[in-house]
One Martini backbone bead per residue (centre of mass of N, CA, C, O) as a GRO file, in nm:
protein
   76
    1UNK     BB    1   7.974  16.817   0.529
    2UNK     BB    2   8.120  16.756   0.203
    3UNK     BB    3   8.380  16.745   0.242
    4UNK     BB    4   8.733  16.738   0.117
    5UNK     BB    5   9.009  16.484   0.238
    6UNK     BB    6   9.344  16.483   0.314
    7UNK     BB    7   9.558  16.191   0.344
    8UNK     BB    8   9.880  16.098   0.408
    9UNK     BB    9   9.778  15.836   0.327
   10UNK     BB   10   9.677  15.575   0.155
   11UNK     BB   11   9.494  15.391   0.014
   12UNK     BB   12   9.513  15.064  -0.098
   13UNK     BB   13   9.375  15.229  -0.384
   14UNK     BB   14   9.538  15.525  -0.411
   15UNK     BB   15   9.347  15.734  -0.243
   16UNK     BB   16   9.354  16.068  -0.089
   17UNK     BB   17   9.055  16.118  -0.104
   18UNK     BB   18   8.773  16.229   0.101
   19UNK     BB   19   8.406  16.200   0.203
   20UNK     BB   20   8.223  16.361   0.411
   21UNK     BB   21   7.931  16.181   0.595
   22UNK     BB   22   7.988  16.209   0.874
   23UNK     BB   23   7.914  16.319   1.221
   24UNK     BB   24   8.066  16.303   1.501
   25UNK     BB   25   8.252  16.069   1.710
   26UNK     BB   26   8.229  15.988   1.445
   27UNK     BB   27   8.388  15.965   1.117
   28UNK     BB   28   8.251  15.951   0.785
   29UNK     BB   29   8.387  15.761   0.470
   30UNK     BB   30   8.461  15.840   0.157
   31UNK     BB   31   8.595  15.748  -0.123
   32UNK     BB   32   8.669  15.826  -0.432
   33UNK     BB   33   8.793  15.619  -0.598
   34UNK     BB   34   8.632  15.359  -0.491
   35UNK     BB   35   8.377  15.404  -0.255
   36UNK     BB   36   8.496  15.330   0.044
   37UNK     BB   37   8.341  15.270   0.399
   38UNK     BB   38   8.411  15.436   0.709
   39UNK     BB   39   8.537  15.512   1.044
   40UNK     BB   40   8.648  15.774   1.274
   41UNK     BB   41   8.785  15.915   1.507
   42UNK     BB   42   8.840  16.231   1.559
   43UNK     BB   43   9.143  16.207   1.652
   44UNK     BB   44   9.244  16.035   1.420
   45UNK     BB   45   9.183  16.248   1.192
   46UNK     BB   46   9.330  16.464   1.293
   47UNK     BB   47   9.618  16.324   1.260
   48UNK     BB   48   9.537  16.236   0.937
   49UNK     BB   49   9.531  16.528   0.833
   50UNK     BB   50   9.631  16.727   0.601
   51UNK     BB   51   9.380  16.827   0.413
   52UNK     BB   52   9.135  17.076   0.240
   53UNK     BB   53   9.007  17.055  -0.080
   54UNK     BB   54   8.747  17.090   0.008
   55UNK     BB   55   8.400  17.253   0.092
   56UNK     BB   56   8.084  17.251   0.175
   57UNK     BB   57   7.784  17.322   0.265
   58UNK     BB   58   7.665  17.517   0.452
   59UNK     BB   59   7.475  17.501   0.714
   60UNK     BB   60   7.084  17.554   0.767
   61UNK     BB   61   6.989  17.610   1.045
   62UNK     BB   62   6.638  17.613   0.977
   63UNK     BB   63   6.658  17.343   0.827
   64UNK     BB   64   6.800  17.172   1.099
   65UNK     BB   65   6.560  17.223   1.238
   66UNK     BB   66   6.319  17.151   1.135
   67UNK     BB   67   6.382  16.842   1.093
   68UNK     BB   68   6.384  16.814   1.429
   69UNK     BB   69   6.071  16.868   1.459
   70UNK     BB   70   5.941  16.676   1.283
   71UNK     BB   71   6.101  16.406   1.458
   72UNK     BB   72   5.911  16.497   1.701
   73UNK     BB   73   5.627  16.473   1.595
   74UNK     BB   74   5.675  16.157   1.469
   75UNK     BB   75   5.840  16.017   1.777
   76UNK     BB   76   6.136  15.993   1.727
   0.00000   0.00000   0.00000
């Protein structure tokens, strides 16, 4: 999460870097131009995908856990 992503093509407004906003089986996408929200199958993202222009911060495995517990403790 975090990367700024290089696609082949432009969106429709001009811009080609966009900002990964979500992972899983789809990625989220924002335009970094217009500032338009995306999702991608993972599959369409790898075939469409350029370059990496930035990485984001890499993950605190211990924050991403404790998060995790929280939200077990809170029942959801």
């Amino acid at each position: 999460m975090g990367d700024v992503v290089r696609l082949r093509k432009p969106h429709p407004c001009g811009g080609f870097e966009w900002e990964v906003t979500r992972l899983g089986a789809d990625i989220g996408l924002r335009c970094l131009e217009c500032g338009r929200r995306l999702m991608l199958a993972r599959s369409t993202l790898e075939r469409r995908l350029k370059a990496f222009v930035s990485r984001g911060e890499p993950i605190d495995q211990e924050k991403f856990a404790a998060i995790f517990r929280e939200e077990d403790a809170a029942g959801r």
